[in-house]
C-alpha positions in Angstrom: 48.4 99.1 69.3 48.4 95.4 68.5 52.1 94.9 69.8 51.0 96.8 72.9 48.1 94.5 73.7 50.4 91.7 72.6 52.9 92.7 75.1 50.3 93.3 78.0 48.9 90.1 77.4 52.4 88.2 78.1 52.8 90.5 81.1 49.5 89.1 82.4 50.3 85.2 81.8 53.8 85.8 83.0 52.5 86.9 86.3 49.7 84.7 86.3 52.0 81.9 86.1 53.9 83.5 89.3 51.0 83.3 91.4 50.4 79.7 90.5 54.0 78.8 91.2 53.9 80.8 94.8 54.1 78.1 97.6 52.6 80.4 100.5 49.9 82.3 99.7 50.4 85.9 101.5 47.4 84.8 104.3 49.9 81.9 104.9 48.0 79.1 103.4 50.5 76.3 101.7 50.0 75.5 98.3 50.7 71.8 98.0 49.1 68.8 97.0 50.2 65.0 97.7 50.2 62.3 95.5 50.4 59.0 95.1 50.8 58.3 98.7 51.3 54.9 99.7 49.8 55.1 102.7 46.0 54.4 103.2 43.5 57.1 104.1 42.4 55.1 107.0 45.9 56.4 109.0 44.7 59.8 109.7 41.8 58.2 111.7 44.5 56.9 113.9 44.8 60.4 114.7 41.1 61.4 115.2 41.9 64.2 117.1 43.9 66.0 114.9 41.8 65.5 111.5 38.5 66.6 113.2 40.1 69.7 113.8 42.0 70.4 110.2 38.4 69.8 108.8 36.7 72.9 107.5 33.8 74.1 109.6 30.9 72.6 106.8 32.4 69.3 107.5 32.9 69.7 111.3 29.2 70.7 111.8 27.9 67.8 109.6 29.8 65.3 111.5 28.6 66.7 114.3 24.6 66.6 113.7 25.0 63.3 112.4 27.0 62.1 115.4 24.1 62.9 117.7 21.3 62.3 115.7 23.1 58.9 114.3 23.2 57.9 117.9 20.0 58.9 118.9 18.0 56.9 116.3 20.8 53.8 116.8 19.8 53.8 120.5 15.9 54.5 119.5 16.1 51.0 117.5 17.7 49.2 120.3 14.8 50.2 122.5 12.5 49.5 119.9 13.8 45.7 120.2 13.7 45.9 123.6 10.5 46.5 123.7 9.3 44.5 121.2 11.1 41.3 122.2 9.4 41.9 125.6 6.2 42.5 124.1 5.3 45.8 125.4 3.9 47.3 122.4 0.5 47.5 121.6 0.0 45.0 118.9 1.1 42.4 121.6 -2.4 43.6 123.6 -0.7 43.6 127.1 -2.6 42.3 129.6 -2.8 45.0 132.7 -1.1 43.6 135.2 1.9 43.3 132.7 5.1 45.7 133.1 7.1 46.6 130.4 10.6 47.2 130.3 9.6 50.9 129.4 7.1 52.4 130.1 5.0 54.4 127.1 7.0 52.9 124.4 4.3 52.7 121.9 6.4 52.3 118.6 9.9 53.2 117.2 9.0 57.1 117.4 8.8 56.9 120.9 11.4 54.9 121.1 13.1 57.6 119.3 12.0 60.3 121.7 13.0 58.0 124.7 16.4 57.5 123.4 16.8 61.9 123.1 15.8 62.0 126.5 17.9 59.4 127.8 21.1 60.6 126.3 20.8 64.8 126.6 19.1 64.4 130.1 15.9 65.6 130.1 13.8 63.8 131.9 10.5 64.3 131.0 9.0 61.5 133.2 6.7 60.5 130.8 8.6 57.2 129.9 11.1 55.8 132.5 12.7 52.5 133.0 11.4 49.9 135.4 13.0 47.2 137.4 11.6 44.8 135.4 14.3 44.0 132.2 18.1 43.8 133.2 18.7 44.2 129.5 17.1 47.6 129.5 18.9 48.6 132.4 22.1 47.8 131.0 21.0 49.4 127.8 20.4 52.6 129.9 23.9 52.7 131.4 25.7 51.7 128.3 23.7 54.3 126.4 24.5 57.7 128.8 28.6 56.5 129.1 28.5 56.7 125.4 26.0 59.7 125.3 29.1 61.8 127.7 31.6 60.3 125.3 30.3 61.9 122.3 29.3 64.9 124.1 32.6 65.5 125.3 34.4 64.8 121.9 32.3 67.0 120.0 31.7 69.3 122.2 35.6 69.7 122.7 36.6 69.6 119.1 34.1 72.7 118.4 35.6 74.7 121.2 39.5 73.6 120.3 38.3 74.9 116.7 37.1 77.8 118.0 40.1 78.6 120.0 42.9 77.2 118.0 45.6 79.8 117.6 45.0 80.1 113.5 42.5 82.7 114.3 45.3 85.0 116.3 47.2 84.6 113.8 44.8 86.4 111.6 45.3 89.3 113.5 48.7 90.2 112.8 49.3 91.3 109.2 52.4 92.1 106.9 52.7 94.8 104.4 51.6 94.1 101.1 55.1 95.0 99.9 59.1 94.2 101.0 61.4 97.2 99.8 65.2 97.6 99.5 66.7 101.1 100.7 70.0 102.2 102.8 69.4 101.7 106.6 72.2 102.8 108.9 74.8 102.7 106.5 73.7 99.9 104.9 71.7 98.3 101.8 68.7 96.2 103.6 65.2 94.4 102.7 62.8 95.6 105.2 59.6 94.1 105.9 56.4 96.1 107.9 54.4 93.7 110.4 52.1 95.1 112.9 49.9 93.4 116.1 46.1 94.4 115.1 45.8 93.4 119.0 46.5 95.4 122.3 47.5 91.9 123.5 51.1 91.3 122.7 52.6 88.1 121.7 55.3 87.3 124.4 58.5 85.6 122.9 57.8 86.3 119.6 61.1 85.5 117.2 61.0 86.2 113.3 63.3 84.9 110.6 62.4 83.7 106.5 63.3 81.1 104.4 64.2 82.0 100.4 62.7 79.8 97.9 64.3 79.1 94.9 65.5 76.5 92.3 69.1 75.3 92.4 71.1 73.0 90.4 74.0 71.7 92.7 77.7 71.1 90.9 76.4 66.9 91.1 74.0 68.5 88.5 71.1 67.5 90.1 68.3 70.1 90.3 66.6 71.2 93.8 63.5 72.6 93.8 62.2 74.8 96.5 65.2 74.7 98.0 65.8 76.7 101.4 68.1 79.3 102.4 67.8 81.1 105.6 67.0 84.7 106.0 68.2 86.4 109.1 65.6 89.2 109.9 66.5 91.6 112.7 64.5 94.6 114.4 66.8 97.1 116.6 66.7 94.8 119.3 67.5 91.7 118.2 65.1 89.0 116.3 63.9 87.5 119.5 61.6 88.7 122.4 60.4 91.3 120.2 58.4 94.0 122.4 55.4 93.5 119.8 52.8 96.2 120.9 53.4 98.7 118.0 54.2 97.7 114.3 57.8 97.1 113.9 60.2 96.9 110.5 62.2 94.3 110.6 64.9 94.4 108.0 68.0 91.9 106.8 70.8 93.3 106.0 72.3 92.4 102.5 75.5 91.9 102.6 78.1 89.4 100.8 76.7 86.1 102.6 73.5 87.6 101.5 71.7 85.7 98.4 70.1 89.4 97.4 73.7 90.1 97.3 74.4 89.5 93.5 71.2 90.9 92.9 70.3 94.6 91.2 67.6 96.8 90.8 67.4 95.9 86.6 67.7 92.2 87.8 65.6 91.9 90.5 62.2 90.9 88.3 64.3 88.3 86.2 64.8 86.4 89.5 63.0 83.6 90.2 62.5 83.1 94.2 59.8 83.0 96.8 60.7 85.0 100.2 58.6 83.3 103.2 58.5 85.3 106.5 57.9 83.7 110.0 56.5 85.0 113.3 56.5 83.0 116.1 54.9 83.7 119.5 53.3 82.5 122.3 49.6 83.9 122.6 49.2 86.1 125.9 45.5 85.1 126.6 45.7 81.4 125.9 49.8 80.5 126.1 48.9 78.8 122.8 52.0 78.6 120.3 51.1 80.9 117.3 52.7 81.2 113.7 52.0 83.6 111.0 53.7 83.2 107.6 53.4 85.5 104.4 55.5 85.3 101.3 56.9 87.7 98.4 58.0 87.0 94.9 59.9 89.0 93.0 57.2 91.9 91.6 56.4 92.3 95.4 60.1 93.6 96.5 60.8 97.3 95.5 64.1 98.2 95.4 64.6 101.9 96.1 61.6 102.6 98.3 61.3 102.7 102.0 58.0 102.7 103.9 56.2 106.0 105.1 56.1 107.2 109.0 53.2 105.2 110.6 53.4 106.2 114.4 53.5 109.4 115.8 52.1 111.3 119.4 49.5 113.6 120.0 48.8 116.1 122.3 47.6 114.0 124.9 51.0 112.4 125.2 49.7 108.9 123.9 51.2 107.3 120.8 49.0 107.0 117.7 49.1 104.6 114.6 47.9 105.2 111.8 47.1 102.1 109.4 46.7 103.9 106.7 50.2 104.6 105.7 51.1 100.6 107.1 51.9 99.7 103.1 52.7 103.4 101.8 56.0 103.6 100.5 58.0 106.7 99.4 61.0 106.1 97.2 64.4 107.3 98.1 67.9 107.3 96.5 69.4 103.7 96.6 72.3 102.2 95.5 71.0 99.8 92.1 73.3 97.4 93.9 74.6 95.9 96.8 78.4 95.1 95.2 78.1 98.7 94.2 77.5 99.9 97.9 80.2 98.2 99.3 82.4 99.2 96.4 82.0 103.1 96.8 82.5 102.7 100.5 86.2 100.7 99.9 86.9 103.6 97.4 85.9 106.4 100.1 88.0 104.5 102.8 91.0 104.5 100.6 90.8 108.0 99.6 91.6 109.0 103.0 94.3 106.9 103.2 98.0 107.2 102.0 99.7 104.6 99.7 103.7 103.9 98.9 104.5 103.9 95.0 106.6 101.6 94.6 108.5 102.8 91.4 109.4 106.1 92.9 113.4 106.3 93.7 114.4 109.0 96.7 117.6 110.5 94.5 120.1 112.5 96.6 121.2 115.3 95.1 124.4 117.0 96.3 124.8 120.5 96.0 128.0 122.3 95.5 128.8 126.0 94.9 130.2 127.1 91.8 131.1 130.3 93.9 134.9 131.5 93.6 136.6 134.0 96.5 
């Protein structure tokens, strides 16, 4: 019992530590983290655009309230000056006939309240401007070109946030599961990805990158190095006709790095499988990529996955999601050398072959035979 729990236990932190080492996450988030750039953190407000929207929505909306209000009470101070430089407030005691630069400025929460109005365009009518102070009217105009600015920044970035391409991508999924079977003859990894849309993703093109450590003969160790994975539907693995889920499958053969691979093998192997769909988004024409990855306990070898389309009575094509991950196992070679082996041994089976060591002897026959 105590060996069993023991052994359990190393199965959990062995797989534990798998997760922490996977660099995509399978909702294709990166796990990475920079350090010790040189660089300061004042260069990615060179590119304004671009970090407001990376920001997480918490952060986007506070910098968004305190924009507005920041400017608001900024302006309301400025008034606030105005007025009191020009004496208009009501400690100064006015005299009737004197006009203020505002009118109904009475301290800095009006000042406040004129500075709202001013920049989101209300127009009560309660307070206005007068002709008297050129500094207020410049203060006016300098105030709504700044209020349109930050309107049209913030304003823009929540609406590029809302509309980015990230969130389409969350519409298309990938099964939970790679698997390894025979397909057409030959050994394959096939992956399940389906559109969750009725809108299709026009030019959409698929390929993967394996992940995995290599020492090169220099000896010097790579990690995370790259090898490309060709992926291929039917058709081809570009312009894919994305309106029903498709399995898309590479085909293992001796330029193949699952090649030297095998069924007892594969869970000693250390390597990260990251899958790719591009496309451009049919509503918006906004480029969209979705990314999921599988390590080695995520790739069954011997399975293939379960029928998920079929046609009813009606004559119109159903799918049903609930077999999208199913697998069913099936008889598979435990290797790919092995496949390719028992195919060369069929093939020369039918043929003929010379043995060299036989000799042809003539034999001449004569008849012992006497008349």
């Amino acid at each position: 019992m105590f060996s069993y729990l023991r052994e359990r236990f190393a199965s959990h932190l062995r797989e534990r530590s798998r997760r922490r080492a996977r660099l995509v996450s399978k909702d294709g988030r990166c796990n990475i983290e920079f350090g010790n750039v040189e660089q300061s953190r004042f260069v990615f407000l060179i590119d304004i655009w671009t970090t407001i929207l990376d920001l997480r929505w918490r952060y986007k909306m506070t910098i968004f309230i305190s924009a507005f209000l920041g400017s608001w009470f900024l302006f309301g101070l400025l008034w606030y000056v105005v007025a009191y430089i020009h004496k208009d407030l009501p400690e100064f005691n006015p005299s009737i006939n004197h006009t203020p630069c505002v009118e109904n400025i009475n301290g800095l929460t009006s000042a406040f309240l004129f500075s709202l109005e001013t920049q989101v365009t209300i127009g009560y009518g309660f307070r206005c401007v007068t002709e008297q102070c050129a500094t207020a009217i410049f203060l006016l105009i300098f105030q709504s070109i700044l209020g349109v600015i930050i309107n049209s920044f913030m304003c823009g970035a929540i609406l590029a946030k809302i509309s980015r391409s990230k969130n389409r991508a969350k519409t298309i999924t990938f099964s939970k599961n790679a698997v390894i079977s025979k397909r057409g003859g030959k050994l394959c990894l096939l992956i399940r990805v389906a559109n969750l849309r009725k809108s299709l993703l026009i030019g959409s093109h698929i390929y993967g990158k394996l992940l995995k450590t290599t020492i090169t003969p220099e000896g010097e160790t790579i990690i995370l190095d790259q090898v490309n994975i060709e992926f291929v539907v039917d058709a081809g693995n570009e312009n894919l006709f994305f309106i029903s889920p498709l399995t898309i499958y590479h085909i293992i053969d001796k330029n193949s790095p699952f090649f030297h691979m095998a069924a007892e093998t594969l869970l000693q192997q250390d390597f990260e499988l990251v899958v790719f769909l591009d496309g451009t988004v049919e509503a918006t024409s906004a480029t969209c990529q979705v990314r999921t990855s599988y390590i080695p306990e995520e790739v069954l070898w011997g399975y293939r996955f379960a029928p998920i389309v079929s046609k009813t009575k009606e004559g119109k094509y159903r799918v049903d999601f609930q077999n999208f991950s199913k697998t069913v196992a099936v008889e598979t070679p435990h290797c790919a050398f092995c496949l390719y082996n028992e195919k060369e041994a069929k093939a020369k089976e039918k043929k003929g072959y010379d043995n060299p060591g036989f000799v042809l002897s003539e034999v001449n026959e004569t008849s012992d035979t006497k008349m």
